[in-house]
N, C-alpha and C positions, 0 to 999 in steps of 0.2 A: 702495685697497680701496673697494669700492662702498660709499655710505651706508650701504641697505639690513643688509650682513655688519657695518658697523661700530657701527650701534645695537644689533646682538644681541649683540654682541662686550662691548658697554659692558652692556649687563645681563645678559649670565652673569657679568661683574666683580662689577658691583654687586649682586644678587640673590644669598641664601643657593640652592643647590640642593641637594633633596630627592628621597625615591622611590629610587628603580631606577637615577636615576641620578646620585645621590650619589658622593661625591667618596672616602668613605672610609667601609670598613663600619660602625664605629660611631656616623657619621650614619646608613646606611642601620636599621640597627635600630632608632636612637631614630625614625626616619620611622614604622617599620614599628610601632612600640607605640604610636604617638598613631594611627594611621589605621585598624588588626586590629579586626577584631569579638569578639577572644576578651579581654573585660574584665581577666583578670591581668593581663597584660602591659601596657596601658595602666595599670592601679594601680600599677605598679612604677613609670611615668617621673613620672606626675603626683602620686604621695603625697608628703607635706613632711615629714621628720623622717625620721632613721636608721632607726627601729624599725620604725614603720610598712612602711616601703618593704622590709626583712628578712621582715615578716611574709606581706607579697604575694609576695616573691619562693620565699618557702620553701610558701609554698601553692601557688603556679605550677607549683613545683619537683615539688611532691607530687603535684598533678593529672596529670601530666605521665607523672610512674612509674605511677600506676595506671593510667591508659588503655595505656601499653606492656604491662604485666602485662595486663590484660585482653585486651589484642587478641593477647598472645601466647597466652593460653588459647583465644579463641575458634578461634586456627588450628591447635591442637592437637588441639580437638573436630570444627574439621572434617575431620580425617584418620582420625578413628574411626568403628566402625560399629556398629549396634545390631542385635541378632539380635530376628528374629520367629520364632514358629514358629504353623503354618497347620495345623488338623486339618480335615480335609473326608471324609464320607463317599460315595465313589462306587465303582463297577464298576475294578478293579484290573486291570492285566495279567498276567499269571502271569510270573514269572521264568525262568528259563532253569535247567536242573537237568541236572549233567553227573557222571555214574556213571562209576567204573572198578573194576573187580577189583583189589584190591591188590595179586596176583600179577598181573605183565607180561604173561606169556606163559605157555603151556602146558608144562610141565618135558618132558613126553615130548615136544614137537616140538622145545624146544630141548638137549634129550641131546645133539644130533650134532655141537651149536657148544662146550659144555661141558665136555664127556666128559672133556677133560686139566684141565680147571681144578676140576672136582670131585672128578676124584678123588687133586690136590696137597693139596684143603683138606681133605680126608679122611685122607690121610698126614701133615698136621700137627694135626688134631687127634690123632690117635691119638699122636704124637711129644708134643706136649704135655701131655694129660689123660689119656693110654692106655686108652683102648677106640675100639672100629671097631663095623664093621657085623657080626654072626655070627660075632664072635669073644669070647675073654675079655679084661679092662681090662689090659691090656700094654702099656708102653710101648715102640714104638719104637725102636729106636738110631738112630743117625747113620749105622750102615754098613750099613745096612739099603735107605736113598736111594742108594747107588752101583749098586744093579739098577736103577733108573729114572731118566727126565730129568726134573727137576725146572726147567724152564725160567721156571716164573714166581715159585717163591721164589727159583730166583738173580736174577732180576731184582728183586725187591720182596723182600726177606727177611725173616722174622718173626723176632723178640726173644723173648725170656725172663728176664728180668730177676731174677737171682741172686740180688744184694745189690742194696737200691736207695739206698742210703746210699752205696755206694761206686761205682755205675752199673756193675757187672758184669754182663751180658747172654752168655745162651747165643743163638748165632745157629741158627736153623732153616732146612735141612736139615745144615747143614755139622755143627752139633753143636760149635763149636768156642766158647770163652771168652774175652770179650775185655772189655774195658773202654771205657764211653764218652767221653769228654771233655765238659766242660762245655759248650765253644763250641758243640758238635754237638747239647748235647742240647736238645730243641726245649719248654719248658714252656710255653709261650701256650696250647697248644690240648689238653693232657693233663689228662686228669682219672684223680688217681693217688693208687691208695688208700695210701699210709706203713703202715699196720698191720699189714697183711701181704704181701711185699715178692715174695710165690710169684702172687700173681693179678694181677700188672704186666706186659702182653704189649700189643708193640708192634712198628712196623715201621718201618724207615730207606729215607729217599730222596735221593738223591744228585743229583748236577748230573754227568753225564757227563762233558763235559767239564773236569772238577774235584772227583776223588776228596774232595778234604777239604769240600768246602762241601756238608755233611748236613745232614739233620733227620729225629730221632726223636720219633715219633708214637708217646705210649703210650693207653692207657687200665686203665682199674681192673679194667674184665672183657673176659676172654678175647673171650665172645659180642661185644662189639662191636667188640674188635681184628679178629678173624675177617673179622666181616662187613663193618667199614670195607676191608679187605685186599681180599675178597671183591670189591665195588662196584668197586673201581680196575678191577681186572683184565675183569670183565663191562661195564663204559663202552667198555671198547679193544675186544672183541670186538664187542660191537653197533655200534661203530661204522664196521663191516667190513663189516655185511650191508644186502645193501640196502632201498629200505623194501618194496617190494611184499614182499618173503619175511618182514620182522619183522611186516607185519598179514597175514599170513597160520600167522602162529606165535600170532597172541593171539586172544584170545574174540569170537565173532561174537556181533550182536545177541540170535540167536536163542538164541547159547549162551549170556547170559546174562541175558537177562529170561524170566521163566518166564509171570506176569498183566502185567496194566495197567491203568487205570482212571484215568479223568480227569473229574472233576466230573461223576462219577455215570455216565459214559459208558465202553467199553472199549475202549482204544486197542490199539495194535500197535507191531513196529518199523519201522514209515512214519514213528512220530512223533518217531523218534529218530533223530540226526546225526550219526554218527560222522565223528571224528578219531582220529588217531593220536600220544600223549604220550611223547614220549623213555622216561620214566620207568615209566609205567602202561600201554601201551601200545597197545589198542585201547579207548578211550573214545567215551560216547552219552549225546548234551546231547539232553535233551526240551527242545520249544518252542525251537527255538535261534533262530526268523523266518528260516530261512537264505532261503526259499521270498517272505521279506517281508508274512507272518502273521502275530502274533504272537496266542497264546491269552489272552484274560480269563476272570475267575470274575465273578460278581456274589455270590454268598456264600459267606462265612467255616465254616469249620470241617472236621474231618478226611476229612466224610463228600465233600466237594466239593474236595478236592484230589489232588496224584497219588498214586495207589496200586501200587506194584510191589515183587513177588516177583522175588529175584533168585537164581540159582543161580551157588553159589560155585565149588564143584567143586574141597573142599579136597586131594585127593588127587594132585591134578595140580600141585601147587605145590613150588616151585624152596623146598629146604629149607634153602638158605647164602642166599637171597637177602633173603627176607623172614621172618618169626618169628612177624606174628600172621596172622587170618584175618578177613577181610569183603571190604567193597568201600569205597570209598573215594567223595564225594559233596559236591559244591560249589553256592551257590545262586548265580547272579549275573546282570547282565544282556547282554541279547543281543549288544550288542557289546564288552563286556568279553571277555579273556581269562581261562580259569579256571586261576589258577593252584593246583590242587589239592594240589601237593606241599605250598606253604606254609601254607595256608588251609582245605583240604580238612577237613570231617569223617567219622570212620570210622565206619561201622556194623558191628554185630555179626550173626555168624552166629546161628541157636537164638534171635531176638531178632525181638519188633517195636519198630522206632524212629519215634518219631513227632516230627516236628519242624514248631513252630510259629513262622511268619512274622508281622513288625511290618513294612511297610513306611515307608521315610521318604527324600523326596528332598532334599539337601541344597547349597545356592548359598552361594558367598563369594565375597566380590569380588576383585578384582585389584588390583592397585599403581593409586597408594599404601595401599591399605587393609591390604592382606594380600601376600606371598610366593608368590602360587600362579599358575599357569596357565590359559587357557582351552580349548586345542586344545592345545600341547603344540609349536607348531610354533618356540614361541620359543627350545625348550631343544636345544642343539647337540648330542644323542644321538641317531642314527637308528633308529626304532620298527622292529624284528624280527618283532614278532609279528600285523602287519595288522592291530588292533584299535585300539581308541580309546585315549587315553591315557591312564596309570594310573602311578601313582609305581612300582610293583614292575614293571612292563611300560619303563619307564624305566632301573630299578636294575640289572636281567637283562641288559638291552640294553647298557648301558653297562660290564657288566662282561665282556662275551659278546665287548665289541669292543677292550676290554683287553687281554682273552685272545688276539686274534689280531692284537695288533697285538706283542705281550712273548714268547709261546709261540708265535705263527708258523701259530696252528691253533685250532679254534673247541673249546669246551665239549659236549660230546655234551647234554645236559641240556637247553638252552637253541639257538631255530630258528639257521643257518646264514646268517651274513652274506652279502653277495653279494662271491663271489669265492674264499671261503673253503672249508676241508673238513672233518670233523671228528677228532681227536686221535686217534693210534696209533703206539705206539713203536717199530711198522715204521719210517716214515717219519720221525719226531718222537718220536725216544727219551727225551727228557728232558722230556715234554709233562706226566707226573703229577709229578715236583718242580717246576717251574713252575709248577704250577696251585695249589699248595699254596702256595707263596709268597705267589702272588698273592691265593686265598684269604682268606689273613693279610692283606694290607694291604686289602681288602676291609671284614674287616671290624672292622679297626681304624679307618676310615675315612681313610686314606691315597693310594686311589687318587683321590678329589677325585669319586665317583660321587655321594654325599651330599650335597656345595657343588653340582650342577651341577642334578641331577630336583630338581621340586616336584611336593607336591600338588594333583593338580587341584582346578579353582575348583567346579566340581558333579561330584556324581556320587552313587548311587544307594547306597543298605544294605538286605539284609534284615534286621532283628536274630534269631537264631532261637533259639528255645528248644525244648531235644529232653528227652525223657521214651522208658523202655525199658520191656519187660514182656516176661515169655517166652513166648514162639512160637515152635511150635502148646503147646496145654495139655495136659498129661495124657492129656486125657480125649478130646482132637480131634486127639490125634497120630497113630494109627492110622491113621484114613481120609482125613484130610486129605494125609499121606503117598502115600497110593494112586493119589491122584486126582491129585496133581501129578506123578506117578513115570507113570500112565495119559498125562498131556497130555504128557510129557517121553517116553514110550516112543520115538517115532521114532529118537530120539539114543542114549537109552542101554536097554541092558536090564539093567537091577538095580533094586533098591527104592530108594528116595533116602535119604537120609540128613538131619535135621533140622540138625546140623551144616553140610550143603551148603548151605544154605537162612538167606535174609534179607529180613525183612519190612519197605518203608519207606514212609511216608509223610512229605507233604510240604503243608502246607496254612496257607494265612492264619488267623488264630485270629481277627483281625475288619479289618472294608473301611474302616479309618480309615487314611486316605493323611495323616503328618506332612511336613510342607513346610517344612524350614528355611532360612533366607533371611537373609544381610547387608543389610542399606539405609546408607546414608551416614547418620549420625547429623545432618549439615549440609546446605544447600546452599549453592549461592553467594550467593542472594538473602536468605538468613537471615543469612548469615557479614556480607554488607553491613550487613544492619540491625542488627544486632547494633554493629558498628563505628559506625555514627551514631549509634545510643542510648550508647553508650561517651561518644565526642566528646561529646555533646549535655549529658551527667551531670556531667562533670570542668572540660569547660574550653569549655562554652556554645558550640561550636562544629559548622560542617557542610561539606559535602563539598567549597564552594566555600572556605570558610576553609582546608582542607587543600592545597587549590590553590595557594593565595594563600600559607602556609610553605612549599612546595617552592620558589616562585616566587621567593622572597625570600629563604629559607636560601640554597638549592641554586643556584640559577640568576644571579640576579642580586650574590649575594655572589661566585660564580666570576668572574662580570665583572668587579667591582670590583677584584679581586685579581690578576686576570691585567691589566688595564688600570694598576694602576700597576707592576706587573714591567716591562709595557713600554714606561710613561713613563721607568723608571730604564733600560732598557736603551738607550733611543734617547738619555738626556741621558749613558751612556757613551760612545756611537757619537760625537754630538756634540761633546763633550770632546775625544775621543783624535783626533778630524779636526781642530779647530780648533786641540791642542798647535803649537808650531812643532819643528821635526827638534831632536832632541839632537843637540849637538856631544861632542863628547871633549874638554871645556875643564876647567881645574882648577877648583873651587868657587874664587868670589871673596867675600869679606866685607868686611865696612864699606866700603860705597859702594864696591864693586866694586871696590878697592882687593885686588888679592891678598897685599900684603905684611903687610896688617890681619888677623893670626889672632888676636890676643884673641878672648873671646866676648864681652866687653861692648863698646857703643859707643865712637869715640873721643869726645872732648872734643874743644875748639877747642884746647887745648894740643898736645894727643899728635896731634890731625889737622895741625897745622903741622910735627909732628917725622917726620911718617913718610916715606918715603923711596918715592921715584918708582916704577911699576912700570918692569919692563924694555923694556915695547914703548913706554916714555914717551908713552902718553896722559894725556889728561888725569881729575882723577874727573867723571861726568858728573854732578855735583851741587855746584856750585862754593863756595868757604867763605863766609859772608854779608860782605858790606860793612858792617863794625861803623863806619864812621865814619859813616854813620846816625843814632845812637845820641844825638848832637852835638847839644847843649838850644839851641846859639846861635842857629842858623839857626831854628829854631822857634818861639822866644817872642823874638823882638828887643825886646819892648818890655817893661820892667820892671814887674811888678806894684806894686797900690799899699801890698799889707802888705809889701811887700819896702823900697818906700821909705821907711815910715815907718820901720820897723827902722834903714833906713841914718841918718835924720836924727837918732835918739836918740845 
């Protein structure tokens, strides 16, 4: 060995070693509390007395949890956010304002798609409630339906429920008494009056391919058993015609806006955009920006927002389809979808409505802070409706594609997937029991539509407040009548009707724009100081002292730990090489002697008496030479207390 290696060699002998690279963790800790800048732990190795040294350790101890409790609040504030909200007065944009006639379509153009389906619902009400059109309240027989095809109560069949305690049902047209079974009968979605067991009418839907697997759908009143029955059967027919013919079956611009007026100004139907709505069917958004315009007001109030007269034209309405009368009217913005069915509010005919806007735009953040989206492109539902993203424009979409992916065919109600067509029991005869199923798990929330949309992170409200008054008055119904029935003459020749007629307004009540906003309640630069001011409070310590315990817990104790695994593992390695090979030899005892099985040693007696091994060697530890032991040869010459003894 070189000098050099062999004086270092000789002072890591001799020299304690300390630090990092201590020999066993509990020197490296006691290194680590004399050397820390964080004073506890240094008072724990250097105080004298049991007590003492408890007391720093249990303060240590303490400091220790509250900076963990601290810094876990601090990380829990920085996951939270604080709401502002911003009032600013300026120049507003006007929202987007999208009208439809509650009636679809025009009943006399649609007569010639109808004709059989109205006049089955005709032959059951008269079966049921007995009265018809110019006749006396008579009911019907059962054998009355065998002069006529009744092709869509055999297909959908109306109930009459006898006994509702015992589920006894008269079937319409057959007329015949049967009884339901419980499996079949469908309560989730009945709303069924018990008191009296004669106004319980309902209809049964079947799985084609599986007479027994029903569902009866009741309700409490006739009217909405009718008009649910009603609805099924009118989706499968409109869903037959194609769209040029269904807008041209519903109300043009002209036929239903009668004035207009827009911030003091008089507009036309230039300024409106029609679409076409499954449901409503010829619809016209004012201000829609289709053109990439969009209108402002600079001020508030009714006299400066939009102003339209609208002609209902109750006379012309489908009388199984809908029951009230107006027009139906959504505010939102320009690139929102209107979904007016669920949201829409109704105005009245004979009525001025006047409805006042709060504007407010509203921002939340995204993960981690909140569950919501920003564009919408992260949610694995494909957007049907070209517009921006919206939780119900999500919900429609992801249920629109349920439907065609369980029923094999789209929802009439809701746009057309690409690929798909929509539902008719030509093709897809079992597309309304399906749908109803589906329905059900909808909105039980079982299809997983619910786990999947979020609400977007911004998006716009108008909050609105409407107030009614009747319109025209008394005393301005005369001429006011005149004068709209003179601008309306081209169309029609009769006097108008004040019942045809609906007055709305639509206008900001004032230009205070609310601005709601999440901000992160933290940032990271706060979260840090926070965390030093933490350290700095409890246990006198900073960012370099936290260095220096990772350094020393974490790092340099793994060393330590894995460094002696693998001094014991290499002085296994070394052992089991340097053993010599086992033989298959019997155990020998007492000096290798095999004949020696006592466990105790022999003596010099019993090692004379024992007897040779067989391969007569010798033991290799030979018996002492007691004649050793012999005082002659060692003292030859007589001591002098020995002599005198002998002369006495």
């Amino acid at each position: 060995m070189a000098p050099g290696k062999t004086i270092k060699a000789k002072i890591k002998k001799t020299l304690p070693v300390t630090g990092p690279q201590a020999p066993t963790v509990s020197e490296l800790m006691h290194w680590y509390c004399m050397n820390t800048n964080t004073h506890g732990c240094r008072r724990i190795v250097v105080s004298r007395g049991r007590l003492r040294r408890f007391i720093w350790i249990l303060l240590t101890l303490s400091a220790v949890g509250l900076i963990l409790w601290q810094c876990a609040e601090l990380i829990m504030s920085y996951y939270t956010a604080s709401v502002s909200v911003t009032v600013q007065f300026q120049r507003l944009p006007f929202p987007a304002v999208t009208i439809c006639n509650i009636n679809p379509y025009k009943y006399s153009a649609m007569k010639e798609h109808l004709s059989e389906l109205d006049k089955e619902t005709k032959n059951a009400l008269e079966t049921l409630y007995g009265f018809s059109e110019g006749k006396s309240k008579v009911r019907r027989d059962a054998d009355d339906w065998n002069a006529t095809e009744s092709k869509f109560l055999e297909r959908i069949p109306l109930l009459k429920f006898e006994d509702l305690s015992k589920k006894t049902v008269t079937e319409i047209p057959s007329g015949n008494k049967r009884k339901i079974e419980t499996s079949v009968f469908h309560q989730g979605s009945s709303m069924v009056n018990t008191g009296d067991p004669q106004d319980v009418v309902g209809f049964q839907l079947c799985d084609p391919n599986n007479s027994s697997d029903c569902a009866v759908y009741t309700f409490s009143s006739g009217v909405n058993a009718i008009q649910e029955w009603y609805k099924l059967h009118y989706m499968n027919i409109m869903a037959q015609i194609p769209l040029e013919t269904k807008v041209n079956m519903g109300y043009s611009a002209e036929d239903l806006l009668l004035t207009c007026f827009f911030d003091g100004i008089s507009c036309d139907t230039r300024n409106f955009t029609p679409f076409h709505h499954p449901l409503f069917g010829n619809c016209y958004t004012f201000n829609s920006g289709e053109n990439g315009k969009v209108l402002t007001t600079s001020t508030g109030g009714s006299e400066y927002g939009l102003q339209v007269v609208l002609y209902i034209e109750e006379a012309d309405y489908n009388p199984f389809l809908v029951t009230s009368t107006g027009a139906k009217i959504i505010v939102h913005d320009q690139h929102e979808y209107p979904f007016i069915e669920d949201i829409g509010t109704e105005i009245e005919t004979a009525t001025a409505t006047s409805i006042g806007m709060h504007f407010t735009q509203s921002h939340k953040l995204s993960k981690p802070y909140s569950d919501c989206t920003e564009t919408g492109t992260d949610i694995p539902v494909a957007n049907l409706y070209n517009k921006s993203y919206s939780l119900q424009i999500c919900l429609h979409s992801c249920f629109q594609r349920a439907m065609v992916d369980t029923c094999g065919c789209a929802q009439y109600a809701q746009p057309l997937p690409p690929g798909a067509e929509y539902c008719n029991y030509k093709k897809y005869p079992n597309w309304m029991y399906c749908y109803y199923k589906l329905h059900e798990k909808f909105v039980k929330e079982q299809l997983g539509c619910q786990q999947i949309c979020k609400e977007a992170c911004s998006f716009k409200e108008w909050t609105l407040t409407t107030s009614l008054a009747q319109w025209p008055s008394s005393v301005s119904e005369d001429w006011m009548l005149r004068i709209l029935s003179w601008d309306k003459g081209q169309k029609i020749n009769k006097m108008l009707n004040k019942t045809d007629l609906a007055n709305l307004v639509v206008f900001y009540k004032d230009l205070n724009e609310r601005f709601i906003s999440e901000n992160p309640a933290n940032n990271i630069v706060i979260l840090l100081s926070n965390f030093g001011g933490q350290l700095g409070l409890w246990m006198s310590c900073s960012v370099v002292c936290v260095i220096e315990i990772i350094e020393v817990f974490f790092i340099d104790s793994f060393f330590i730990i894995m460094r002696r695994y693998c001094q014991k593992a290499k002085k296994w390695w070394n052992d089991r090489k340097a053993a010599p090979p086992q033989v298959n030899a019997p155990a020998k005892e007492g000096h290798d002697n095999p004949v020696c099985i006592d466990e105790d040693l022999p003596t010099f007696n019993t090692a004379l008496r024992l007897p040779l091994p067989q391969e007569n060697h010798r033991p290799r530890t030979p018996p002492p030479n007691y004649s050793t032991l012999q005082l002659d040869a060692a003292f030859t010459d007589p001591l002098p207390d020995t002599l005198e003894g002998r002369s006495h």
